[in-house]
C-alpha distance (Angstrom), angle and dihedral (degrees) to the residues before:
residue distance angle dihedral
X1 . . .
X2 3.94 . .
X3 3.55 113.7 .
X4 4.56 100.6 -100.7
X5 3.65 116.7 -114.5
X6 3.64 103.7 -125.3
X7 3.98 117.0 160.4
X8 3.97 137.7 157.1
X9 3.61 118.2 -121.7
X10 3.53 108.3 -156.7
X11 4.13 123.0 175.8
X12 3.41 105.2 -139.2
X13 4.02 118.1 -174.9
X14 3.77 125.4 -28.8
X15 4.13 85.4 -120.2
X16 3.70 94.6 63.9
X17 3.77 92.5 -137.0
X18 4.01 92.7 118.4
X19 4.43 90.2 44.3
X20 4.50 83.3 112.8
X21 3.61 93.5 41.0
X22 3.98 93.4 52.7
X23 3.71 100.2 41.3
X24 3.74 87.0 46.5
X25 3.76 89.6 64.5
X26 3.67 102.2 34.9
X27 4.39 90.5 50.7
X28 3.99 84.0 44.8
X29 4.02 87.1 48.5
X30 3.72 90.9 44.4
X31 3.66 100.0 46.4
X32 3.96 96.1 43.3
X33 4.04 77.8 52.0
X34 3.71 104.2 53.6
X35 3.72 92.7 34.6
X36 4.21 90.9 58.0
X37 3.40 123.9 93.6
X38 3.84 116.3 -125.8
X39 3.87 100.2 -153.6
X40 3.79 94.2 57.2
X41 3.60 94.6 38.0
X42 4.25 94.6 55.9
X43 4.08 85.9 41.7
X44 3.82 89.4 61.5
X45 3.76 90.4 42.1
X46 4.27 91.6 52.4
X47 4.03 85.4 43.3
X48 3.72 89.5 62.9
X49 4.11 121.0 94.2
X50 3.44 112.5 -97.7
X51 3.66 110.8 -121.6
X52 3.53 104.6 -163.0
X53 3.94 133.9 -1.6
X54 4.26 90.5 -91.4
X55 3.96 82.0 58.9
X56 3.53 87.2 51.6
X57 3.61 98.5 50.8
X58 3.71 90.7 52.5
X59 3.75 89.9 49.2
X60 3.63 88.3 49.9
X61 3.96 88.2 54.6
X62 3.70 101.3 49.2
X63 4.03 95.2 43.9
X64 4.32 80.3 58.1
X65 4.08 86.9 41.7
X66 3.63 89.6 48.4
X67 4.40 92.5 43.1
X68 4.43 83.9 50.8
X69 3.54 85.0 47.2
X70 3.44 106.1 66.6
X71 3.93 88.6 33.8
X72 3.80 83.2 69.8
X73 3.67 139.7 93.9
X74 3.71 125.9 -94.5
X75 3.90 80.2 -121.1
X76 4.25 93.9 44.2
X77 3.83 77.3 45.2
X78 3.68 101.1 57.3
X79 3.91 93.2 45.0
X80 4.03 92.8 41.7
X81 3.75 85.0 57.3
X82 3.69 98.7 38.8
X83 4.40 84.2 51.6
X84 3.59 86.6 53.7
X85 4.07 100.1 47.8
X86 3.64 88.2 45.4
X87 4.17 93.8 53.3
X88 3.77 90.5 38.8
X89 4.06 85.1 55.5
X90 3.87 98.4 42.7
X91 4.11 87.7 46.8
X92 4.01 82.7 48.8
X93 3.90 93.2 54.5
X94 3.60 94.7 42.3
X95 3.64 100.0 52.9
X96 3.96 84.8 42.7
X97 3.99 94.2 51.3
X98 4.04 88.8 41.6
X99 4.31 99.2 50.2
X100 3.61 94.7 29.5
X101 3.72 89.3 -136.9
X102 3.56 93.5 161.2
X103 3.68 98.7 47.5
X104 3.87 88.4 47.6
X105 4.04 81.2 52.7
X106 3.48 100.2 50.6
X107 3.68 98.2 46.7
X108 3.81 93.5 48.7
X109 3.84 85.6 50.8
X110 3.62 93.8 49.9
X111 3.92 96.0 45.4
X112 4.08 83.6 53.7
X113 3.80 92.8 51.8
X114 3.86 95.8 38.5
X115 4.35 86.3 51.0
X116 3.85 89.8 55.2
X117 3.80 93.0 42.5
X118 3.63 85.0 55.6
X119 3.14 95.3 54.5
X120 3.72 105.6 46.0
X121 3.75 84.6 48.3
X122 3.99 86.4 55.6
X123 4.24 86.7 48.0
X124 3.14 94.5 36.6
X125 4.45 93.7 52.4
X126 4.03 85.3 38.2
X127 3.95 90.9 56.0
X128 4.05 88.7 50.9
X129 3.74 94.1 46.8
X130 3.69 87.0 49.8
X131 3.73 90.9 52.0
X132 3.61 98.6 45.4
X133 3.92 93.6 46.8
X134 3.93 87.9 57.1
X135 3.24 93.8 35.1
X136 3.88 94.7 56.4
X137 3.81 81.2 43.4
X138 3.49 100.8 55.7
X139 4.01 91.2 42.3
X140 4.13 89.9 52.0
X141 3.69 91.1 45.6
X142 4.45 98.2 51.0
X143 4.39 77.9 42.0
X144 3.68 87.9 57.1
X145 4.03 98.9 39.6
X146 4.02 85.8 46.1
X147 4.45 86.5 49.4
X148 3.88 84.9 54.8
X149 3.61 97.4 43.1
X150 3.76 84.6 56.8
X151 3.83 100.7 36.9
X152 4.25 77.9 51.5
X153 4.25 91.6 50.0
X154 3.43 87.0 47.8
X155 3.63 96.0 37.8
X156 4.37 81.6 56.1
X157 3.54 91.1 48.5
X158 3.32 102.4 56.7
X159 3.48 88.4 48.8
X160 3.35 97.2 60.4
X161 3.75 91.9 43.0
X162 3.82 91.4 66.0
């Protein structure tokens, strides 16, 4: 059977800067998705400890999902899994789209990278300051050895003139 097409569609800011950062997550979302398997992912869910009798209930559910499962057929199979990919994605994207995780994300990442921008920009302006103050320093200080060189030749010559 063909491989599903499940993906995440996520809107991620109006300005288009954060267009990588949200496909990135919804293909890595997608493809840890249809890559899982179903079976071994609801067994680990009914081994869990019930905390309460809801939790129960729901365990009670999957272990009869799990016993109509394998009475299947490798074709019921195939689609039951493909249902359950597909509602696990849509319930992804929803909750996504409604808490605005990935929004909240993105901007905390960006306000980390724009801080140390800032201050390598700040280092990096310091640092040419530093070298143009010394360097302006150095230059004014050979210009004034070279001036008394000369006032010192001339100083000689007119020595030797009188």
């Amino acid at each position: 059977m063909a491989e599903p097409d499940i993906s995440i569609k996520i809107p991620i800011g109006g300005d288009g800067e954060g267009m990588g950062f949200g496909a990135a997550i919804s293909e890595k979302l997608a493809s840890t998705i249809s890559n899982m398997d179903v079976v071994s992912t609801l067994q680990k869910m009914i081994s869990t400890i019930p905390e309460d009798e809801e939790s129960e209930d729901i365990r009670n559910r999957l272990k009869n999902a799990i016993e109509q499962f394998q009475l299947m057929s490798d074709e019921e199979k195939a689609e039951f899994t493909l249902k359950v990919k597909e509602g696990l994605m849509s319930k992804l994207q929803a909750k996504l789209e409604e808490s605005g995780a990935l929004n909240q994300l993105e901007d905390a990442i960006r306000g980390a990278v724009m801080s140390k921008l800032y201050m390598i920009a700040a280092g990096f302006i310091l640092l040419v300051i530093l070298l143009v103050f010394f360097g302006y320093k150095l230059y004014k200080s050979i210009k004034d050895k070279e001036k008394k060189k000369e006032e010192k030749k001339k100083a000689k010559q007119s020595k030797k003139k009188k």
